[in-house]
PLY file of the C-alpha trace (Angstrom):
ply
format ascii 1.0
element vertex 66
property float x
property float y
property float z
element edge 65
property int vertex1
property int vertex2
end_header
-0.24 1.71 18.62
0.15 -1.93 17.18
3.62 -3.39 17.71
4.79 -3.72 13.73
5.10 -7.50 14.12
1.79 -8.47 14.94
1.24 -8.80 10.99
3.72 -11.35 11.02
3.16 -13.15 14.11
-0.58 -13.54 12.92
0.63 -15.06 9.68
2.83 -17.57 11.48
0.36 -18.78 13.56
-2.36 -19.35 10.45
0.16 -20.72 8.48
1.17 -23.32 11.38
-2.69 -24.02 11.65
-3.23 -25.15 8.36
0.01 -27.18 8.06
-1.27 -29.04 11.13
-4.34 -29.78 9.52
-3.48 -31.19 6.13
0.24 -32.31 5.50
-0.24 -33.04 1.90
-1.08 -29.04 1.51
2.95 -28.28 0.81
5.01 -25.60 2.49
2.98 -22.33 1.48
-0.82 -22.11 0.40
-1.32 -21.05 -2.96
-3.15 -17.77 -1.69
-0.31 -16.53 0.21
2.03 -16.59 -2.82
-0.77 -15.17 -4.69
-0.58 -12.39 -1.68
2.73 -11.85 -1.21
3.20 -11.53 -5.48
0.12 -8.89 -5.20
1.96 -6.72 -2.81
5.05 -7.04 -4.83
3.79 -5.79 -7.81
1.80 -3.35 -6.25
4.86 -2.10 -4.51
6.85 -2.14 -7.83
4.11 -0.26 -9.85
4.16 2.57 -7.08
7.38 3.18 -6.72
7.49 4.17 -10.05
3.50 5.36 -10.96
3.74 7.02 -7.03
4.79 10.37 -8.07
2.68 10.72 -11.06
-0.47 9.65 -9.49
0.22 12.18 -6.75
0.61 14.90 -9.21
-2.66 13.87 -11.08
-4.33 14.01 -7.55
-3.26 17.37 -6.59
-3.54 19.04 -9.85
-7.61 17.48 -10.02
-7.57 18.59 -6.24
-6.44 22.58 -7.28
-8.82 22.46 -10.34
-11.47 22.11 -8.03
-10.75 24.59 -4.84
-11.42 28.03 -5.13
0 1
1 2
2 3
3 4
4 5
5 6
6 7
7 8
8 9
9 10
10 11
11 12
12 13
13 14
14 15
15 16
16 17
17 18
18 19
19 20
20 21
21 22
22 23
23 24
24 25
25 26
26 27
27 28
28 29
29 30
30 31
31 32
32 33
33 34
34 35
35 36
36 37
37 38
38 39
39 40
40 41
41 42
42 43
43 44
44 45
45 46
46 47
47 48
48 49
49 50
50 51
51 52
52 53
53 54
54 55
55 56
56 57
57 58
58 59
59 60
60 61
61 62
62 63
63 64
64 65
């Protein structure tokens, strides 16, 4: 199994890449604020859609077995 930092440690090591390569760029790249808002509205919208969607999934799920 992947150790549960790889993620990160991958991340690190673009972000040091790029900030090597252009020091006008700023701090953090546009895209990974764009990521990093993504999963935090995605996260958000779960949490509270999560259950519901479930529900709709199993009920469509039932409708359709025998």
């Amino acid at each position: 199994m992947d150790h549960p930092l790889l993620p990160l440690a991958l991340f690190l090591r673009v972000q040091h890449r790029l900030a090597d390569r252009d020091p006008q760029r700023g701090d953090v790249p546009g895209w990974v604020l764009i990521t990093l808002m993504t999963a935090g509205i995605v996260t958000v919208l779960w949490t509270f859609a999560g259950p519901r969607l479930l529900e709709i999934l199993q009920d469509a799920l039932d409708s359709v077995a025998p």
